[in-house]
N, C-alpha and C positions, 0 to 999 in steps of 0.2 A: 504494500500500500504506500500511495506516495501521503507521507503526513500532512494534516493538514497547516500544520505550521511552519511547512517549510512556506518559502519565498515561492509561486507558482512557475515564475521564471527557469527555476530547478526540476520542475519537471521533465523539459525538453531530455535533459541528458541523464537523467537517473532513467526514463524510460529507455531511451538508447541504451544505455550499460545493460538494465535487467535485460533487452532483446536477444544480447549473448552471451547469456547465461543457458542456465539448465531449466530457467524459474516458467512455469506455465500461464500466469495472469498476472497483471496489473493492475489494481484498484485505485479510484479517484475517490474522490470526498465530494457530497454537496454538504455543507452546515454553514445554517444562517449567520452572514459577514465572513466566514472564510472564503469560500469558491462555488463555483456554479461546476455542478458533475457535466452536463452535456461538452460544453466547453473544454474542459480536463481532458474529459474520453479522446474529445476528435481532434484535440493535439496529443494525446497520447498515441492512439492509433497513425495519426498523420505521419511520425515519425519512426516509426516501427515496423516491423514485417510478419513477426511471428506470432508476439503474446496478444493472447485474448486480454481484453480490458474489460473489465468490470466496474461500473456506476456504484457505489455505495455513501448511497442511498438517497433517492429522489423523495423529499417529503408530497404526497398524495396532496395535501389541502393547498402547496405550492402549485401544482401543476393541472394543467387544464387535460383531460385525455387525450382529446383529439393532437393538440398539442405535443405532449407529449410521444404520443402514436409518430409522430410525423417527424418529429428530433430522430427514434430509436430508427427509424425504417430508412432514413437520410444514412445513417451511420453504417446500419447492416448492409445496405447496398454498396457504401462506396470499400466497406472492410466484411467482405461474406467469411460468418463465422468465426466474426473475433469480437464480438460484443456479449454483455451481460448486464441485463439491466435488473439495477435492485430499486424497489418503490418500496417506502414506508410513510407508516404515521407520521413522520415527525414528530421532533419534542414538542410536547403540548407550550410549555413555556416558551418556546420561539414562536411558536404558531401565532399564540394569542399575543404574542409582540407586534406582528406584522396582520394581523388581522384576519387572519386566515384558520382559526379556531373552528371547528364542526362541532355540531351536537354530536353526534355518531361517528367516529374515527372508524371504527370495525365495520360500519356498510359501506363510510367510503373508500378505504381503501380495497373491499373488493368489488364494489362497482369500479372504479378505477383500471385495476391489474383485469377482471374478465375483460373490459372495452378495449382495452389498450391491446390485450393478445388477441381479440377478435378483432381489431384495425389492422396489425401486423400482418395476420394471416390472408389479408386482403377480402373479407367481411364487411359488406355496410351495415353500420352497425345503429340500429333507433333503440336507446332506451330511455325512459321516464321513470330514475330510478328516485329514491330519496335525496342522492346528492350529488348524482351524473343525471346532465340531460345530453341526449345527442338522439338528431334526428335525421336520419336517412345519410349520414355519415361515410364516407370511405376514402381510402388512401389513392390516389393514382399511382403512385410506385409503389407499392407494397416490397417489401424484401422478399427475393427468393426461397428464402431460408430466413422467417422469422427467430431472431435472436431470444434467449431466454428470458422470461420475467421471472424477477425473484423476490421475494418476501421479506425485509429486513424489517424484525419482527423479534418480539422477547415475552409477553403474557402469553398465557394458555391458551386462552382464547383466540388471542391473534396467531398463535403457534397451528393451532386448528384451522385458521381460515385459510392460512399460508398452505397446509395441504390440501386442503379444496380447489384452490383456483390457482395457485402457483405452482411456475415450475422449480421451483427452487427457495429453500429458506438461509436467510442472513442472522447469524447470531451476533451478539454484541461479545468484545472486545471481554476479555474476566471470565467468561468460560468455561469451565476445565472441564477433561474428559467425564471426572464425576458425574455431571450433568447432563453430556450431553444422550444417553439412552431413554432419560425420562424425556428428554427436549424431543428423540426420534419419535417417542411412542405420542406425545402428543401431538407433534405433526401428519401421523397415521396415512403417510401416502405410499405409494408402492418406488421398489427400486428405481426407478429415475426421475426421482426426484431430489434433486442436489441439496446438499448442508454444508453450508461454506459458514466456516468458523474464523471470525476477527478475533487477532488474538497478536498482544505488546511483545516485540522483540528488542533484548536488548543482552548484548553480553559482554560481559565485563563492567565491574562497575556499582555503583548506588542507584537504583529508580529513582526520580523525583516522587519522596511521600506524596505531594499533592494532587498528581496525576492518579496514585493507587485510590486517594480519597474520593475526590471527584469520581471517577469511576463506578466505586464502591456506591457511593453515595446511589449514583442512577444506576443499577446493579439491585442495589436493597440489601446488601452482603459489608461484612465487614472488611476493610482492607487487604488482610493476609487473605481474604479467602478470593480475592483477584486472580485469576491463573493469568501464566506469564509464559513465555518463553525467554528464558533468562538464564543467568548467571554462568557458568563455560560455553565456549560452543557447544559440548560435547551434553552438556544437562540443558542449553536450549533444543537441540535436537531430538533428545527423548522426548523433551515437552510435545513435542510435533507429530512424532510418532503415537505416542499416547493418544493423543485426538484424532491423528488417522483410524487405532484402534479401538477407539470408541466408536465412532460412526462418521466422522468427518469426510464429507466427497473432497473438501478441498480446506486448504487451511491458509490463509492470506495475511500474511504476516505486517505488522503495524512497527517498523521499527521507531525505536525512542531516539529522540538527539540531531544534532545537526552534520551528522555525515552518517548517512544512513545504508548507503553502503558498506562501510563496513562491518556492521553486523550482517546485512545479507551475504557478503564474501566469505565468513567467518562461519555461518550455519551450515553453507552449502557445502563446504568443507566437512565438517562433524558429518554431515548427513551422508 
């Protein structure tokens, strides 16, 4: 993942470095005042050949469907099968910053992700739902090969709805493999359906407590119980393997710090 605090500018060439690597995706950031994910993605992809790029995570009461429909299908046409798109709630406390608060997060974000993949698949699509309206709706270029929608998503409920209508679920950053069986069985969808786990890399070194707090804090978990990929290469590595072992389709690493490469050189090694 490229952090969100780095400089965006830094993106151009950390995406280049990871394309000759071993590394299979690269994640962007959308979060309210840091960066806009559609933008990230298609300088990500613009400069690259190999790795799939992953959105994490479009908030739903930010984006309009169709709109959105038409960002993702721009993308997967001009890069077939190197896109992944994650839509969530959004933080409630951003939302209602910007004025884009729902009564219902849970019907809109899956009115949302079903219109959005029924736009892709090149569907006109009319619904009159509680919080999507679209009438007689469709994409002129639809992608070939509509690109995955994924669910970045942490309650039960929303864990549920992400296997109904997603193809894929986003966990949040703290993690640990502990969790993640109970996290499969309540997403309750059949093998293809993807569980890409966020998750802090960092080796060598002190974490910034504040970063474990804050986390912990939107978590509901105490600090220590944050899962990391940390401390030698060789025990960040097990960390990774452990959540492959648990159930993790993919595991998309969040490095800490301002040279973030070298922890990814440093893993990829251990691994």
């Amino acid at each position: 993942m490229f952090d969100r605090d780095l400089p965006p500018e830094r993106l151009v060439p950390f995406a280049r470095a990871l394309d000759e690597t071993v590394v299979d995706d690269l994640w962007v950031v959308e979060d309210l005042g840091w960066t806009g994910g559609i933008s990230a993605a298609a300088t990500a992809l613009a400069v690259t050949s190999r790795l799939r790029v992953g959105i994490g995570i479009t908030p739903a009461p930010l984006r309009n469907p169709m709109l959105l429909a038409m960002e993702l299908a721009n993308l997967a046409r001009l890069h077939p099968g190197r896109l992944a798109a994650g839509i969530g709630h959004g933080v409630p406390e951003w939302m209602r910053q910007v004025g884009a608060a729902v009564p219902s997060p849970l019907t809109l974000l899956e009115e949302t992700i079903t219109s959005i993949r029924a736009l892709l698949r090149g569907e006109t699509v009319t619904l009159d739902g509680r919080t999507v309206r679209l009438d007689g709706v469709s994409l002129v270029h639809p992608p070939a090969v509509p690109p995955p929608v994924l669910a970045g998503v942490k309650g039960p409920r929303s864990l549920a709805l992400s296997g109904r209508v997603a193809q894929g679920t986003i966990v949040p950053e703290g993690v640990g493999p502990a969790q993640l069986p109970g996290i499969v069985e309540r997403i309750g969808a059949d093998g293809e359906h993807e569980l890409v786990v966020f998750t802090y890399l960092h080796t060598g070194g002190e974490v910034d407590r504040s970063l474990l707090e804050g986390q912990a804090e939107f978590l509901g978990v105490a600090p220590e119980d944050v899962a990391m990929a940390c401390g030698t290469p060789r025990e960040a590595a097990a960390q990774v393997k452990a959540l492959w072992a648990a159930g993790a389709s993919t595991v998309a690493l969040r490095p800490i710090g301002q040279e973030p490469l070298e922890h990814v050189t440093a893993l990829l090694s251990a691994l």
